[in-house]
C-alpha positions in Angstrom: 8.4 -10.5 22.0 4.6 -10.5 21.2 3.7 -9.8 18.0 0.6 -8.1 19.4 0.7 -5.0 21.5 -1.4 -5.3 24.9 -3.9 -3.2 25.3 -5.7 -2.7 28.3 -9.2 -4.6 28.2 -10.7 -1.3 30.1 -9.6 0.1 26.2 -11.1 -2.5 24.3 -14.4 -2.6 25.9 -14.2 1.1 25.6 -14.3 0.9 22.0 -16.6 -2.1 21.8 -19.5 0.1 23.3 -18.9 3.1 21.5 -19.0 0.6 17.9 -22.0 -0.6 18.9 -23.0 2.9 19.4 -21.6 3.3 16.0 -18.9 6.0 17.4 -15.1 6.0 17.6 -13.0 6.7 20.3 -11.5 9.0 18.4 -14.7 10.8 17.1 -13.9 10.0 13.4 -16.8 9.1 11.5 -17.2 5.3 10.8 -16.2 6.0 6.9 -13.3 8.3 7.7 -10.1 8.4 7.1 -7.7 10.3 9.3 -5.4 13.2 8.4 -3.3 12.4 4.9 -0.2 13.7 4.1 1.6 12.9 1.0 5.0 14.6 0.3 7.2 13.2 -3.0 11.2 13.5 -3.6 11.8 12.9 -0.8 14.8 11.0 -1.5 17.5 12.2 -3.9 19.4 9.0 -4.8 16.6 7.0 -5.4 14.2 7.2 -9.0 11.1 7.7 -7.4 10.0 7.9 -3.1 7.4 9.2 -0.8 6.6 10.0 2.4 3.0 9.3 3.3 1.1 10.0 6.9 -2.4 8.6 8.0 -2.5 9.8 11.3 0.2 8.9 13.1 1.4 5.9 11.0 4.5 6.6 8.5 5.6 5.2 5.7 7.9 6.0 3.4 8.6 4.3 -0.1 11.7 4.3 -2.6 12.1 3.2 -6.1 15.2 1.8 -7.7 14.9 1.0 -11.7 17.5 -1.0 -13.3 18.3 -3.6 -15.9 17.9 -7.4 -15.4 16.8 -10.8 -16.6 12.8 -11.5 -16.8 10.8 -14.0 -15.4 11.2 -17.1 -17.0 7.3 -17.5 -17.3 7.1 -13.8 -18.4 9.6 -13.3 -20.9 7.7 -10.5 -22.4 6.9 -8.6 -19.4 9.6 -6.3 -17.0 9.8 -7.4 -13.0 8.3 -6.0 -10.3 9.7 -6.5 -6.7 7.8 -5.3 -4.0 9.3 -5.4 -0.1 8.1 -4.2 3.3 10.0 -3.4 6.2 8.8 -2.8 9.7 11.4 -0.6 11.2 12.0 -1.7 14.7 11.9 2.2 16.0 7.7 2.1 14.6 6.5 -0.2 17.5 7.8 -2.0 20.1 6.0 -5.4 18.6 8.7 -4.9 15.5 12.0 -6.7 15.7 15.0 -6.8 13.9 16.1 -9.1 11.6 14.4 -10.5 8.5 11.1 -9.4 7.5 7.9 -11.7 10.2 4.7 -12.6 8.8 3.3 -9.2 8.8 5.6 -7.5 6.8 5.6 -10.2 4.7 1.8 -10.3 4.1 1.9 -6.0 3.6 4.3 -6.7 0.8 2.0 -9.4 -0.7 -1.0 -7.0 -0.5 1.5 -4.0 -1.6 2.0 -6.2 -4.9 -1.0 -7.3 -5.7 -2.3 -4.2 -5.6 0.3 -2.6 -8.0 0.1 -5.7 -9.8 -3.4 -6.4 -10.1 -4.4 -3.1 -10.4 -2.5 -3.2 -13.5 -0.8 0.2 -12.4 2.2 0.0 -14.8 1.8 -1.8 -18.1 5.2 -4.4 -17.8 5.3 -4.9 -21.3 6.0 -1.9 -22.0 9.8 -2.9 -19.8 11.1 -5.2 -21.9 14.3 -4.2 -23.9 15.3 -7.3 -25.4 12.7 -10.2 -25.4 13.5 -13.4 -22.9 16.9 -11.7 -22.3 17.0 -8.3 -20.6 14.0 -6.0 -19.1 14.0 -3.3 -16.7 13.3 -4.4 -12.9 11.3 -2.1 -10.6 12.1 -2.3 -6.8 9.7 -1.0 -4.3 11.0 -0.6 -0.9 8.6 0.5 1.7 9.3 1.0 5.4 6.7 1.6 8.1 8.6 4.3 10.6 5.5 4.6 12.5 2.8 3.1 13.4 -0.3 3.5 15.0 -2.3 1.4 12.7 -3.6 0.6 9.6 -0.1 0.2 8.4 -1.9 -1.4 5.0 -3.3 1.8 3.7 -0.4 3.4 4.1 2.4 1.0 2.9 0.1 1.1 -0.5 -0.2 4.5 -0.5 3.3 5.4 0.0 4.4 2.6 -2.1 1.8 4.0 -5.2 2.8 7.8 -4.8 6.7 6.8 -5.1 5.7 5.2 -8.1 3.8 7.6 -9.5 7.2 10.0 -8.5 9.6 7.5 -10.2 11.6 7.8 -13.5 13.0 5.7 -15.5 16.2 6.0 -17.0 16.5 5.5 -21.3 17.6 2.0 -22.3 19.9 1.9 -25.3 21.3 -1.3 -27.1 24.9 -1.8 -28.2 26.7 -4.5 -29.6 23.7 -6.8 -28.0 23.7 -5.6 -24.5 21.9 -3.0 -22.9 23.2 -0.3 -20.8 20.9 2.7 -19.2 21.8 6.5 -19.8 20.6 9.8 -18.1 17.9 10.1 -20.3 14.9 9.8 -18.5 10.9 9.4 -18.6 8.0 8.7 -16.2 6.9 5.1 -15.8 4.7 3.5 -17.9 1.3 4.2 -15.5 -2.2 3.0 -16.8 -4.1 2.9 -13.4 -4.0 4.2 -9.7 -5.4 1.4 -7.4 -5.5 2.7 -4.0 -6.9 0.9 -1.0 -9.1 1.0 2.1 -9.0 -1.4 5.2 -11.9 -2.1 7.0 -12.0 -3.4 10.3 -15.5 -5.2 12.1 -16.0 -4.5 15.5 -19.1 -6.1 16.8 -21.6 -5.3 14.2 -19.5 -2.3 13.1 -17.4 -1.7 10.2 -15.0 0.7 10.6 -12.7 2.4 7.8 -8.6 3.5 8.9 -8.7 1.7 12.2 -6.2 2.8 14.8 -4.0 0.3 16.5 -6.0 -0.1 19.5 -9.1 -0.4 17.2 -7.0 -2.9 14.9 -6.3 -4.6 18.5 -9.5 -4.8 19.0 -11.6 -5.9 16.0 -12.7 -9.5 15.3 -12.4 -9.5 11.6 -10.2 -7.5 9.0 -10.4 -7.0 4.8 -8.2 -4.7 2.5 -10.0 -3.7 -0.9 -8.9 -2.2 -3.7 -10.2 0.2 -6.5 -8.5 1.8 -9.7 -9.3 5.2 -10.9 -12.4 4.4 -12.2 -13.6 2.4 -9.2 -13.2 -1.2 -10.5 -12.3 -3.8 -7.5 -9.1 -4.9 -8.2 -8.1 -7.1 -4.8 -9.6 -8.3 -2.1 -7.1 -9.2 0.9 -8.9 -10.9 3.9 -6.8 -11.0 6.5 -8.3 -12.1 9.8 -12.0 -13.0 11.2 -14.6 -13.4 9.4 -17.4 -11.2 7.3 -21.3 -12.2 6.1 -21.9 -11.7 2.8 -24.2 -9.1 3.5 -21.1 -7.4 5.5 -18.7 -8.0 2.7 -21.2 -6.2 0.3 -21.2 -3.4 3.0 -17.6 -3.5 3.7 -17.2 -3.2 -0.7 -19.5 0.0 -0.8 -17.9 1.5 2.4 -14.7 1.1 1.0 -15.2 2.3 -2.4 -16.2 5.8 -1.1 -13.0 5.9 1.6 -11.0 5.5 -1.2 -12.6 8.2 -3.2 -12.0 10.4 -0.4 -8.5 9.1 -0.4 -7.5 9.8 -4.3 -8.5 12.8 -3.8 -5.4 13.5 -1.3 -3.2 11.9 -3.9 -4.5 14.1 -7.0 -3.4 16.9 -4.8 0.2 15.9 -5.2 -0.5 13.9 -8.6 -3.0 15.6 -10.5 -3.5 12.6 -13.0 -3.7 10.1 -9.9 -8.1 10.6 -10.8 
């Protein structure tokens, strides 16, 4: 099966003319983000999750904390494993089976925006130096999508995050066991992102899928709390410099617009 959904070229030329008129087909403005939804706890066993909508794309993210082995490199530093899924049921293009290029590359972008945006300060996981630290799993599955699946996989992948806790740490007779004693993450920042797609001459924030479908170039950027760019992710096509320099501005005020969904759910998230 494709990995690329057809859509009709009537569509695309459709949405071609209205960039160049700089309009949407779905009358957003070119900076605009669709309809967010964020909802936390939304599952029991896990330490931390959230459910996030944009649009009509879903995600939902879960966090697991427990106790392993560090890095070998990073002896002083907890782990953080990040993994996307593309649920088969989101998009006929999705298969079963183990994660394609796609999912892979959302996970990628996923950790390097947790990661670079120094969200959580991994020192701060170590229990016993070189031997045993506390490993954070992020699983995030897109059960919808009708584009921009970036955005979202970060967003609902921060929020769980920012939902998780972790369990106390206590050392006995040199090995480390975890009782129900528990305590938020150690967060320092709250990157967040915004994708912007170029259609024509057009930059476009929180494409849909037939604008994603569409567009001839694609770049993810990310921003903390107090708007420093912490990744750059360019995915397809190609942008001018004087585009990237647009695309960097454009992006920097969708993501403002987008904290301010997540401060509604997590007031320190600003």
């Amino acid at each position: 099966m494709s990995s690329r959904l057809v859509i009709p070229e009537l569509t695309k030329r459709r949405i071609r003319e209205l960039a160049s008129q700089r309009r949407r087909i779905d009358k957003r403005g070119l900076a605009e983000f669709r309809t967010v939804f964020i909802e936390r706890g939304i599952i029991p066993q896990a330490d931390g999750s959230a459910l996030v909508h944009i649009g009509n794309t879903k995600a939902i993210a879960g966090i697991k904390i427990d106790l392993g082995q560090p890095y070998p490199d990073m002896p002083n530093a907890g782990v953080l494993a990040v993994n996307v899924e593309l649920m088969p049921l989101a998009s006929p293009t999705f298969e079963p089976g183990p994660p394609d290029e796609r999912a892979v590359e959302v996970a990628r972008i996923v950790d390097r925006a947790i990661r670079e945006g120094r969200m959580i300060d991994l020192e701060e996981l170590v229990i016993t130096p070189g031997r045993e630290v506390y490993v954070i799993f992020v699983d995030t599955y897109l059960v919808d999508h009708d584009g921009n699946m970036i955005d979202a996989c970060v967003l609902a992948s921060v929020a769980a995050l920012l939902d998780a806790t972790m369990r106390k740490a206590i050392v006995s007779e040199g090995r480390a066991r975890l009782i129900d004693e528990r305590s938020p993450l150690p967060i320092r920042h709250y990157p967040l992102t915004a994708t912007i797609c170029r259609i024509g001459e057009t930059l476009i924030v929180d494409p849909i899928l037939e604008e994603e479908e569409t567009a001839e170039a694609r770049i993810t950027i990310g921003f903390d709390e107090e708007d420093r760019i912490c990744m750059i992710q360019h995915s397809i096509g190609m942008l001018r410099y004087s585009e990237l320099y647009q695309a960097i501005n454009i992006s920097r005020e969708a993501v403002s617009r987008l904290r301010k969904e997540l401060c509604k759910v997590f007031p320190n998230a600003g």
